[in-house]
C-alpha positions in Angstrom: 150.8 163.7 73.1 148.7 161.0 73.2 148.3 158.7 76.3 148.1 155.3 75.8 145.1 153.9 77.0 145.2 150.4 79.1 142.0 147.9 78.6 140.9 146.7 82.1 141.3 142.6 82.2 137.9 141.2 81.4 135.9 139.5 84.1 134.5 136.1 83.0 131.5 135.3 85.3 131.0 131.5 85.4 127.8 130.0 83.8 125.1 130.0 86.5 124.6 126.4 87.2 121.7 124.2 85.9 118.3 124.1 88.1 119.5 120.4 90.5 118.0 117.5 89.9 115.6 116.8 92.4 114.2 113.6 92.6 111.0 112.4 94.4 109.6 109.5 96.4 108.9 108.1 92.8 112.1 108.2 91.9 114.2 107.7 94.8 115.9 104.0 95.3 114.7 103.2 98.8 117.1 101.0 100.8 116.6 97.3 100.4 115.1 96.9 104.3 112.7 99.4 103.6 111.8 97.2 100.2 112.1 94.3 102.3 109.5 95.6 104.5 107.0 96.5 102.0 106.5 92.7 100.7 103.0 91.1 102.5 104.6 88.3 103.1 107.7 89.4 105.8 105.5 90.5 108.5 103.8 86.7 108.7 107.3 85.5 108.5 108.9 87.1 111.6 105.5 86.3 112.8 106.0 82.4 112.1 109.5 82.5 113.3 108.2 83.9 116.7 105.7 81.7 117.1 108.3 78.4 116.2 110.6 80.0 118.5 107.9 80.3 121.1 107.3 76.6 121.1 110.4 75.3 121.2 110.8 76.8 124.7 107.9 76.0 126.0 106.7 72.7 124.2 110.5 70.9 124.3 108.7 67.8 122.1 109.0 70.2 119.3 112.3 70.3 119.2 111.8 66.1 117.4 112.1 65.5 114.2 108.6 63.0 114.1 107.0 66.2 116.1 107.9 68.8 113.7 106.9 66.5 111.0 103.6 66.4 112.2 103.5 69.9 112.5 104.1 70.4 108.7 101.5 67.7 108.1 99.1 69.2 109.7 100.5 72.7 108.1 100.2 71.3 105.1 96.6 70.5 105.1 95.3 73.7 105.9 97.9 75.3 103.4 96.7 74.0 100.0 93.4 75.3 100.6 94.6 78.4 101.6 97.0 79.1 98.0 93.9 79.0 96.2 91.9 81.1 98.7 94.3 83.3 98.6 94.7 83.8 95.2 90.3 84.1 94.6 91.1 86.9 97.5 93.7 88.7 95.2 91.2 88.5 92.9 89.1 90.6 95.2 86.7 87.9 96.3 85.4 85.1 99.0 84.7 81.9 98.9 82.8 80.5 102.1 81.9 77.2 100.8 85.5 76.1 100.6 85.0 74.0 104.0 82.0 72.2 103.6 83.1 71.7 99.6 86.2 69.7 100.9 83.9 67.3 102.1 81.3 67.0 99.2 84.3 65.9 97.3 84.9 63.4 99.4 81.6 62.4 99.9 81.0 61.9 96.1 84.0 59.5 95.4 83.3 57.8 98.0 79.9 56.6 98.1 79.6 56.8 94.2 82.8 54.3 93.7 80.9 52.2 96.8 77.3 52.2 96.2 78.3 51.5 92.2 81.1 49.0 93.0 83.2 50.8 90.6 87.1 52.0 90.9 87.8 54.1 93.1 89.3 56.5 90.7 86.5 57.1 88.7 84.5 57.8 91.7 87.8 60.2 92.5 87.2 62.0 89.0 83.7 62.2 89.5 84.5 64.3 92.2 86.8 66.7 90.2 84.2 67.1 88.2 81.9 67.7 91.1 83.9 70.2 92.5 84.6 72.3 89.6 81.2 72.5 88.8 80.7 73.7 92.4 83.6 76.5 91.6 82.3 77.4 88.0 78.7 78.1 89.9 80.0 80.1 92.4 81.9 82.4 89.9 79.5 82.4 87.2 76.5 83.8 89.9 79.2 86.3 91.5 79.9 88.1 87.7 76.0 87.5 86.3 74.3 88.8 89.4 77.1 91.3 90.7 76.1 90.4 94.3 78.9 90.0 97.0 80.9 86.9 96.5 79.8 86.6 100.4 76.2 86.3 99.8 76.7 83.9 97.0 79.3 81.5 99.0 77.2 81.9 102.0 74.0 80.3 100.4 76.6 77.9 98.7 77.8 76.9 102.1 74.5 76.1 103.7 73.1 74.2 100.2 76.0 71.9 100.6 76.1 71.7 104.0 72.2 70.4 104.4 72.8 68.2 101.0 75.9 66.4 102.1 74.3 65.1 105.7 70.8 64.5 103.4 72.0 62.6 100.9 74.8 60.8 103.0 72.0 59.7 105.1 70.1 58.8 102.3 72.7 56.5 100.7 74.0 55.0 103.6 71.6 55.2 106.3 74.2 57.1 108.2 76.1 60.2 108.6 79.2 58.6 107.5 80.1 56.8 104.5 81.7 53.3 103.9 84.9 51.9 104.4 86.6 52.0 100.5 90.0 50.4 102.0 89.3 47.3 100.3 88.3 48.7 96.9 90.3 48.5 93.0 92.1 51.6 93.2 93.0 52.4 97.1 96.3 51.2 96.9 97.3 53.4 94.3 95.4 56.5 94.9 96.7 56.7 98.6 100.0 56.6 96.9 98.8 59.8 96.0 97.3 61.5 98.2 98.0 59.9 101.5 101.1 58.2 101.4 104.2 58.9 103.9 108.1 58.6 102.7 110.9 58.5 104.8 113.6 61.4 105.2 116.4 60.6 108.3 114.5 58.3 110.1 111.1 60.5 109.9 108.1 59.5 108.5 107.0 62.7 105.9 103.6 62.9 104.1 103.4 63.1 101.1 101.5 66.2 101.2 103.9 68.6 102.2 105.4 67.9 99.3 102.1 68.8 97.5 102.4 71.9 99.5 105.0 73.8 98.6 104.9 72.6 94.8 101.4 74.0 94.6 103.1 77.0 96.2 106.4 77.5 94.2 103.7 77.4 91.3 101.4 79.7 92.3 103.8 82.1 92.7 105.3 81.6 89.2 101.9 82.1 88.1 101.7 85.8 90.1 104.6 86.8 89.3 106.0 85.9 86.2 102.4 85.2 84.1 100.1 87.2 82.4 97.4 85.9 84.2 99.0 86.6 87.6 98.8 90.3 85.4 95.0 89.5 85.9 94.9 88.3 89.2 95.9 91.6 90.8 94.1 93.8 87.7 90.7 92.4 88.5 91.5 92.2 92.3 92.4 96.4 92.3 90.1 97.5 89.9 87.8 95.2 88.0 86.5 97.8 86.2 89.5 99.5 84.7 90.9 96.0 84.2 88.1 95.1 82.0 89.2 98.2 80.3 92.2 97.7 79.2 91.3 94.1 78.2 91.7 92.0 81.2 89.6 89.0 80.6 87.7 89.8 84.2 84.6 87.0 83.8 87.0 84.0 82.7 89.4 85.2 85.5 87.1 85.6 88.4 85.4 82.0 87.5 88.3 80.0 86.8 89.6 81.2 90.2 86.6 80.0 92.1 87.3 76.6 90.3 90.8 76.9 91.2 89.5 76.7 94.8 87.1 73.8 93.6 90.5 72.1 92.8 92.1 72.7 96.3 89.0 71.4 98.2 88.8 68.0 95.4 92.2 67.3 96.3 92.4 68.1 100.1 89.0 66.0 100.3 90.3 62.8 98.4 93.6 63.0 101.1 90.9 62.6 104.1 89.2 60.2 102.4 92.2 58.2 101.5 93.9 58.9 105.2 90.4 57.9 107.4 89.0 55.7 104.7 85.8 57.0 105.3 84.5 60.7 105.5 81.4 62.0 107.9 79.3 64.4 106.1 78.7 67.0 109.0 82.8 68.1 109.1 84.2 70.6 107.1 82.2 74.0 108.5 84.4 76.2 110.3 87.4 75.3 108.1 86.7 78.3 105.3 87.8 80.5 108.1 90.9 78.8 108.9 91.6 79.1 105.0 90.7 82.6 105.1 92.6 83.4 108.2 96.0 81.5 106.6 95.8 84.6 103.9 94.9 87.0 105.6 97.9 86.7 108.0 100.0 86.0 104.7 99.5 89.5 103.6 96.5 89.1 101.5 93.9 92.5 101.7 90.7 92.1 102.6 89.7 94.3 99.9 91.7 92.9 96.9 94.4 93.4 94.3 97.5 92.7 96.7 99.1 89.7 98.4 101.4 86.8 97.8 101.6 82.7 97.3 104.6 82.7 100.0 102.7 84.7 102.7 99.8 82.0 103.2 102.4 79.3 103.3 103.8 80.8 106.6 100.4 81.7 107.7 99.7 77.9 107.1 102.4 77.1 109.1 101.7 79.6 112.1 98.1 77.3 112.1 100.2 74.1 112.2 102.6 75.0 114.7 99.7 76.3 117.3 97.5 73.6 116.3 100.3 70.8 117.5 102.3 72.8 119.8 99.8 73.4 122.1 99.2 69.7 122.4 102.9 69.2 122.9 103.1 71.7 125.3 100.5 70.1 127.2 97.6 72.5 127.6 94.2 72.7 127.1 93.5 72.2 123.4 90.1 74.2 124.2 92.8 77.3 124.1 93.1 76.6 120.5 91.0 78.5 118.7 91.6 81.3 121.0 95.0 81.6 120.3 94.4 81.7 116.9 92.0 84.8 117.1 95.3 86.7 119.0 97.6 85.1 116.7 95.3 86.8 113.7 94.9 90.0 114.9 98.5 90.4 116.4 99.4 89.4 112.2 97.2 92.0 110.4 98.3 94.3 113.1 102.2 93.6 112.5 101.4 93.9 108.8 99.7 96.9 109.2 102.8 98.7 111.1 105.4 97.5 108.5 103.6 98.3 105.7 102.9 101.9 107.0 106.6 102.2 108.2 108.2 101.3 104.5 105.9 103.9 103.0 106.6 106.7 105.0 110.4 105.7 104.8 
């Protein structure tokens, strides 16, 4: 008899499950504050925002619409040197002459459109001219000789530092130049330059305006332009830029004359504003520029910063510079409160930056 033999049920063993996907720090979406955080210009704008807040409590003048006007006037003249400063320092280099080139430009259209009797807009032209050259000479000697761009600004500084008084004296007989006011052409270029327009009651200059179009511009031209691409290749790594084709001599001059720019057209708003210029001012004021980008988030050592981050540092300058006049202290604290107002920056900057990444 045979016994009928019962197969066991089969056991099905699911499929062992795939390895997980494991992402890394490279691929992980960090939060947006964290993102937030890691952008050079955020730490110089809680910065400014403390420092505005600051002053309105203890300098209640601020709190006027004709004060804080003045505030962004004088803001405004330290900040379109310092887009194009900070830009040549993306670009991984210096420029120490800026100062004293601000007033060579002016220097030049003045006393050429004077002594020549000519309009004052050639004279102004001559001095874009002037001032390129100056730029195009500084770059040129920075990518031919491969010395620091510090040495080579440095000597720049002092040639036009002892030429300006020379041949100011020279032309004149005195360390100043001539009044221009009543010369073909003032009317018109202080339209320019120098001229104020009304907004509620409040008198504006016109270069704010300048200000932050020269910003909104720059930062186009960082962010969304090939040669912002070579901005921050050259500033990095000039070498591996150069590599992979990046342009790194045009760049690294035309920069320097970008600077020339900023100082032609800062120096033909003095001129325009005082109607004459005196050719020992200007030294001092390429660390001012400098200082504007470095609390805006620009390294030291190249290849990273911002347009927007000078702008507020620009604006920290301006709102020290007139709040501690409205506040009624000592202006001698000045320049003092700038050096804590520096180093508190690049330390803030520091912290954030080093937060985000370990985040």
């Amino acid at each position: 008899m045979s016994t009928a033999q019962h197969a066991e049920p089969a056991v099905t063993t699911p499929p062992a499950p795939g390895p997980a996907k494991e992402t890394d720090g490279r691929t992980r979406q960090r939060p947006l504050a964290v993102r937030l955080l890691a952008r050079p210009e955020v730490g110089v704008f809680l910065g400014a925002v403390a420092v505005f807040v600051f002053f309105l409590i203890t300098a209640p003048p601020v709190r006027d619409g004709s004060s804080m006007a003045n505030v962004l006037y004088q803001s405004s003249t330290i900040g379109i040197m310092a887009l194009p400063v900070a830009l040549l320092m993306i670009g991984g280099e210096f420029d120490l002459s800026s100062g004293v080139a601000v007033i060579t430009s002016a220097l030049t259209a003045s006393m050429l459109a004077y002594q020549l009797s000519m309009n004052i807009w050639v004279g102004a032209i001559a001095a874009l001219i002037v001032s390129l050259a100056i730029g195009f000479l500084n770059g040129w000697l920075v990518v031919r000789t491969g010395l620091p761009s510090f040495l080579i600004t440095l000597g720049t500084f002092l040639i036009l530092q002892g030429v300006n008084l020379a041949i100011t004296k020279l032309v004149t007989g005195n360390v100043a130049t001539d009044d221009i006011s009543d010369m073909d052409g003032f009317d018109q270029a202080k339209k320019v330059f120098s001229s104020s327009f009304d907004v509620g009651g409040v008198d504006v200059k016109v270069t704010v305006v300048w200000w932050l179009g020269f910003a909104v511009l720059a930062t186009w031209v960082l962010l969304r332009t090939r040669y912002g691409n070579w901005i921050f290749a050259v500033g990095g790594n000039k070498d591996s830029a150069r590599a992979v084709g990046v342009p790194v001599t045009f760049t690294k001059i035309s920069l320097f004359m970008l600077v020339g720019f900023g100082a032609w057209f800062v120096g033909m708003h003095q001129l325009f504003t005082f109607n004459t210029v005196q050719s020992g001012e200007g030294v001092g004021q390429e660390l001012i520029y400098i200082s504007a980008a470095v609390i805006g988030g620009c390294l030291l050592t190249g290849g990273a910063g911002s347009a927007i981050g000078p702008v507020f540092g620009a604006f920290m300058f301006g709102m020290v510079q007139q709040g501690i006049v409205y506040a009624g202290w000592n202006p001698d604290w000045f320049k003092a409160f700038l050096g804590v107002m520096l180093l508190g920056a690049v330390l803030i900057n520091l912290w954030i930056q080093r937060s985000a990444t370990r985040r």
